[in-house]
N, C-alpha and C positions, 0 to 999 in steps of 0.2 A: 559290259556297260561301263566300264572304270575309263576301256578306249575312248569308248563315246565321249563321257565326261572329260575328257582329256582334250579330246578334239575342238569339244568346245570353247575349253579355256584356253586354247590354242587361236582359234578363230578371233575369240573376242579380243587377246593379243595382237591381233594384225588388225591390216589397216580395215578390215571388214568390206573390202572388194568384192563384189558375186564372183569374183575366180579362188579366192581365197575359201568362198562357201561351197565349191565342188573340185579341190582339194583333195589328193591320198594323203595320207596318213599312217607308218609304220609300213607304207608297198602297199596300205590296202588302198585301193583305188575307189573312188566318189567316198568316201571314207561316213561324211554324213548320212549318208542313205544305205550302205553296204554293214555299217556297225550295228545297229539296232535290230536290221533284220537278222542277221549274226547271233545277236543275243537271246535274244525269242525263240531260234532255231535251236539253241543248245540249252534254252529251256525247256521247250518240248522236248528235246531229246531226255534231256534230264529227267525232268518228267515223264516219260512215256505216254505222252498226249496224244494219239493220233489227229483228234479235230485239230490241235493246235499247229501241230506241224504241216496239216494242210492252208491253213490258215495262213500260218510264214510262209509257205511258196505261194499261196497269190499274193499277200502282201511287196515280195518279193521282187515279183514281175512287175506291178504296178509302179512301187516306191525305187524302186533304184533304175526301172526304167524309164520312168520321167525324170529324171536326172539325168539318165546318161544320155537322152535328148535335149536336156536343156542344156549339158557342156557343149552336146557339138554343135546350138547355137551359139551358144555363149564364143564358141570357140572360131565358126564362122565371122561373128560379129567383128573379136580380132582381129582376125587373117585381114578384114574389109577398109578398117582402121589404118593399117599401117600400109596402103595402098595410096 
């Protein structure tokens, strides 16, 4: 979570671009959506949660994979941009 909070004050730092909001951070890739479920997962584990680690993988799949469709719009947008 410390990442997370990091990334934020890192975001709010810039010029707060929606490319800036799907962003890596320390290699980790979509960084806002990749960190939190990160966290959760290693409190489950920590915990020895089972519901809960089931929980982080669908949370998972839903949260970081609408991100990672929303860069390769985002990312199409640009390529169209500079055309």
């Amino acid at each position: 979570m410390i990442l997370y909070e990091a990334w934020w004050v890192r975001y709010f730092r810039s010029e707060r671009k929606l490319s800036d909001f799907y962003s890596s951070f320390f290699g980790i890739p979509l960084a806002g959506a990749t960190l939190p479920v990160m966290a959760f997962f290693m409190l489950g584990m920590y915990g020895k949660v089972i519901c809960m680690l089931i929980a982080v993988f669908l949370l998972g799949i839903g949260h970081i994979g609408i991100h990672v469709q929303h860069k390769k719009d985002l990312d199409k947008d640009q390529i169209r941009a500079l055309r």
